[in-house]
C-alpha positions, 0 to 999 in steps of 0.5 A: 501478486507481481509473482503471478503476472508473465515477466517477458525477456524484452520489455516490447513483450510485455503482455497486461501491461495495463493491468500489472500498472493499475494493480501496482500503483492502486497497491501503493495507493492504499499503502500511502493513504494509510501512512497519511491517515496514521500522520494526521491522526498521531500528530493530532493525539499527540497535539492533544496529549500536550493541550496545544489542541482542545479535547476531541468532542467525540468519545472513541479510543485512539484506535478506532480513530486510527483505524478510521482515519487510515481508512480515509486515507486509504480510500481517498488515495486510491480515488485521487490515483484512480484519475492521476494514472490515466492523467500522467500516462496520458497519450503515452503509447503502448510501449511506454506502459509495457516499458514500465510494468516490465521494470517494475517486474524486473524489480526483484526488491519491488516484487518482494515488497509487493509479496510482503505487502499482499501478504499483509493486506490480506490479513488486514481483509481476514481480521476486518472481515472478523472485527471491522464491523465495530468501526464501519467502512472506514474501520475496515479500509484501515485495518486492510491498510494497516495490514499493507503497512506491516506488510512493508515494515515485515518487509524492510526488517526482513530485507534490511534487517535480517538480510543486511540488504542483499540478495544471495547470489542465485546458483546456476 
């Protein structure tokens, strides 16, 4: 999505400076809500696997328990962002908001990240839509922000794996 946003020569220019930071960091919202739902859940299979934690009560398969927690901690992720950006942006002046959604344009690592991870978010809506009934809400919040996480990992493997981590140099 950060493709699509107009990207000025001077940061004092920067127009939907607002915006381009909502939609940025209610993206990495979801994204680290999901990582802390796959933490929990794996670290509580695992603890249970070893006998250090007493069987779950609730019959269900470990992916439906993932799903649902990745979703969790989607959603509550992107609730606790929702108050923390107007609190750390806070009587900060127009300027300094442009200042940082121009940065984060300028970025040509965090706009290819943001181009992996969008691609997998909207196939993570495409397969809920399809096959997240079965687990509810909290089934289809984590299948999207399973998909922002192989839309990352996509990313990193093809930028650090296959690309050594470096950009071509662009022709004039």
């Amino acid at each position: 999505m950060s493709r699509f946003w107009p990207h000025t020569a001077y940061a004092e220019d920067q127009p939907y400076s607002h915006s381009i930071l909502w939609v940025h960091v209610l993206t990495r919202a979801i994204s680290t809500g999901t990582v802390v739902g796959t933490g929990i859940t794996s670290t509580s299979y695992l603890l249970r696997q070893f006998k250090i934690l007493s069987p779950s009560p609730l019959s269900s398969t470990f992916t439906g328990t993932l799903l649902r927690s990745q979703g969790v901690g989607a959603v509550v992720a992107t609730g606790l962002l929702v108050v923390g950006l107007p609190v750390r942006m806070a009587g900060r002046t127009e300027i300094e908001w442009q200042d940082r959604s121009w940065r984060l344009l300028e970025n040509k690592w965090q706009v290819e990240c943001d181009d992996w991870t969008y691609a997998g978010m909207a196939g993570g809506a495409m397969m809920a839509a399809r096959r997240g009934g079965q687990w509810g809400w909290k089934g289809r919040a984590g299948i999207v922000g399973a998909g922002s996480l192989v839309g990352m990992l996509g990313y990193m493997g093809w930028r650090y794996g296959v690309k050594g981590g470096k950009f071509e140099e662009e022709k004039l």
